[in-house]
Phi, psi and omega in degrees: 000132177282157213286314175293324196292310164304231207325010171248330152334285180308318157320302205277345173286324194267340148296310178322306192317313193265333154285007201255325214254334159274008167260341166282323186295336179290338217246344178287296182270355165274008178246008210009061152268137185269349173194162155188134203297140201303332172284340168314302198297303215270323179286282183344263196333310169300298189311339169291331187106024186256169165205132206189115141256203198290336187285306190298312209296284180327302170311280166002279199282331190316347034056323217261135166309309190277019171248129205251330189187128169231135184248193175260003191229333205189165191209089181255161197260135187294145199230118164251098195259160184312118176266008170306279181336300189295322182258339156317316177301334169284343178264349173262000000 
């Protein structure tokens, strides 16, 4: 197998990977969960067919819009509030 034919494989598994890890943490805040331990994520992942531990997952996400902060232990989720919600209360 040519070399380039290996790294574009790869590309394309590590875009999944991250389009696959970010439909779950959105599908995480649309159910208003606020966190969840990085092994959970990582058992989620593996059952997708990934292989990801607790360092690359940390890697990963480190980065990630929807994470406000990730360990080898938790994954919390950026808490965003409703600013609707915020100008109604101000107008009552």
């Amino acid at each position: 197998m040519k070399i380039a034919t290996l790294l574009m494989e790869k590309a394309n598994y590590d875009a999944q990977l991250m389009g696959d890890i970010n439909a779950y943490l959105v599908s995480l805040k649309a159910n208003d969960i606020p966190s969840i331990s990085t092994e959970m994520m990582i058992r989620e992942l593996n059952g997708m067919g990934y292989t990801v531990d607790e360092e690359s997952l940390v890697d990963l996400l480190s980065n990630s819009r929807y994470v406000s902060k990730v360990t080898t232990d938790t994954i919390e989720l950026v808490h965003r509030h409703n600013t609707r919600l915020k100008k109604i209360s101000k107008i009552h």
